[in-house]
N, C-alpha and C positions, 0 to 999 in steps of 0.2 A: 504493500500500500504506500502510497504516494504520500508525506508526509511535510506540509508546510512550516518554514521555518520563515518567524517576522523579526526585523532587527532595525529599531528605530534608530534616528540620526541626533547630531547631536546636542545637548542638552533639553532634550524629551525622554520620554521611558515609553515604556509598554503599553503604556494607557490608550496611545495615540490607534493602536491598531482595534481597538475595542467597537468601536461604529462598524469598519472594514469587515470583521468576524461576524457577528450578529448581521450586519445586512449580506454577505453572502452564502450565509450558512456554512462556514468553514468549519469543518469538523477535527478536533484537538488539533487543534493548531498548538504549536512550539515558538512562545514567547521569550525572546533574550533582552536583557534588562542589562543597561551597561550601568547604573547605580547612578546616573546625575542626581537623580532626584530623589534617592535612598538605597535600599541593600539592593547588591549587584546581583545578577543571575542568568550565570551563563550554562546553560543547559547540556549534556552530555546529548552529542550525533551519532557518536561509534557506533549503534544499534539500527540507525536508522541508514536502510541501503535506497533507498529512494526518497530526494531532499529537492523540493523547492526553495530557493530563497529570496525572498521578499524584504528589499532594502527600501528605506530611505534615506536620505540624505548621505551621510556618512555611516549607515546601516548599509547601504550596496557597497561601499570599500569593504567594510570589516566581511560580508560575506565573500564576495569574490575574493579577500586575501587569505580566508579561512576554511570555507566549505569544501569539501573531500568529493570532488567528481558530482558536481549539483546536477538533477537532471535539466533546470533549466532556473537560470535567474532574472527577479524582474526587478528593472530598477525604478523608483517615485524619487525623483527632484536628486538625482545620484551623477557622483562625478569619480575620475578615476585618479586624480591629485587635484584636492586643492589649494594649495599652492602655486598650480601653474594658472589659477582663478586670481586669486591673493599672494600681495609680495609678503614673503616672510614676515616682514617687520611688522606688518599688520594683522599678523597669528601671533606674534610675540607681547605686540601691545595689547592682544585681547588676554593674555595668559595674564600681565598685569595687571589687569581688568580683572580680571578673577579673582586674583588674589587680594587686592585691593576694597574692591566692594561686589561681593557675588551678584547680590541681588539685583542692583543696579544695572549691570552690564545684561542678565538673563530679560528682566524687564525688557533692554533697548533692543535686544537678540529677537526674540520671540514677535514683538512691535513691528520690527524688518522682515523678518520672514511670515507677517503676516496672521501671525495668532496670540495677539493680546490678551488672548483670555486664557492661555495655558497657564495657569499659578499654580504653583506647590508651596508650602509651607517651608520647605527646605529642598534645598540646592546642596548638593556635596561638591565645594570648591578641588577638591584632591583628584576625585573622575573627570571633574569640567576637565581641569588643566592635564591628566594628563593625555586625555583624548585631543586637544589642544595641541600636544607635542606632536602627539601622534598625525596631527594633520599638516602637521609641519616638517614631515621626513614620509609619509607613504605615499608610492609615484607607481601607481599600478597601469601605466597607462599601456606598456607591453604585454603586461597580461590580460589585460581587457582585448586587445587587439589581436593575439594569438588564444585567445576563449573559442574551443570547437560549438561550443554549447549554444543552444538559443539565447539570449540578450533580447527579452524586452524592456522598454524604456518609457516612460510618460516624465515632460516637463510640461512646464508652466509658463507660458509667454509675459506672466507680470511676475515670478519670481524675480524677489530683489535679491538674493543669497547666490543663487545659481543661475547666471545671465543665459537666455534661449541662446542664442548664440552658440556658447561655448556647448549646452546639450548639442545642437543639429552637429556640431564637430565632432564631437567624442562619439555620439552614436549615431554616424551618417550610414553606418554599415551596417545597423543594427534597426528594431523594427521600434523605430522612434514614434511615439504621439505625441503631439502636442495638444492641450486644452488653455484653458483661461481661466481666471477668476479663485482660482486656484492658493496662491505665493506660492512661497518652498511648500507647504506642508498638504497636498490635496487629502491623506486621511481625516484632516480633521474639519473638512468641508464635507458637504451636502452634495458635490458637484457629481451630476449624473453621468457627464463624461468619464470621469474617474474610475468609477466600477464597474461602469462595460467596459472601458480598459482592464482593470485586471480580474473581470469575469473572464473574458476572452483568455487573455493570458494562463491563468490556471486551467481552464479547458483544454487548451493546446498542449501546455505541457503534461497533461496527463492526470486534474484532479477528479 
């Protein structure tokens, strides 16, 4: 059995995929939790021989740098460095930002990509920043590019996080969509385009 695997982007949790599950009827789905927003949980795959993975943002890097021969991956508002988005010094100054005043910088983060009403009571500064580093040294963009595997993609033409642009680039060779109204974060919209995107997509690959 075909087994979904969702991995949010950064400084979101699990939650974000909650609408997504309940409106497609996705049955046990495998939630991974990288701890921004409290205890981390990253789920054991060794058992599972058939893996879809279901990124966002910087959830599609950590899958494609981590999942074991995925049957197919699909990416929401996902890039394959960014860095080659943003100059270094401006991943450095957000790490500062973090450490500095968490809440503040999450507030302006979440405002930018579009969803002012994601509030947590706590932010764990120690995961913000060190997923922070980690966006500031991973360059998967060879591996993206030698992927035998199906690559589906949906962006956002008013995402302010990840300019269209740079999607049609990275996934010109890949089965890109684009929609609207969207920002970086289409799970946590209502947008009908969005889930016959990844209705379609989990069909195809086999759910």
């Amino acid at each position: 059995m075909v087994k979904v695997v969702f991995a949010h982007g950064w400084g979101f949790d699990k939650s974000i995929w909650y609408k997504t599950i309940n409106k497609l009827n996705i049955d046990r789905p495998i939630l991974l939790d990288f701890g921004y927003t409290g205890a981390r949980q990253h789920l054991s795959l060794q058992n599972c021989n058939k893996v879809i993975g279901v990124g966002h943002s910087m959830g599609f890097m950590w899958l494609l740098r981590n999942l074991k021969n995925p049957v197919s991956l699909i990416s929401i508002s996902g890039f394959d460095c960014f860095y080659s988005i943003y100059d270094k010094e401006v991943i450095k100054n957000m790490r500062r930002n973090i450490r500095k005043n968490t809440g503040t910088q999450m507030k302006y983060f979440h405002r930018i990509a579009g969803a002012p009403y994601f509030s947590k009571n706590f932010f764990d500064s120690v995961a913000l920043d060190e997923s922070l580093k980690n966006l500031g040294e991973w360059n998967l963009r060879e591996k993206l590019l030698k992927s035998q595997i199906p690559i589906f993609s949906l962006a956002s033409s008013d995402d302010k996080i990840v300019p269209i642009e740079y999607s049609k680039r990275v996934f010109r060779n890949r089965d890109l969509n684009i929609i609207s109204g969207c920002g970086h974060v289409p799970p946590l919209s209502d947008n009908v385009s969005y889930y016959r995107f990844l209705e379609r997509a989990l069909n195809v690959s086999g759910t």
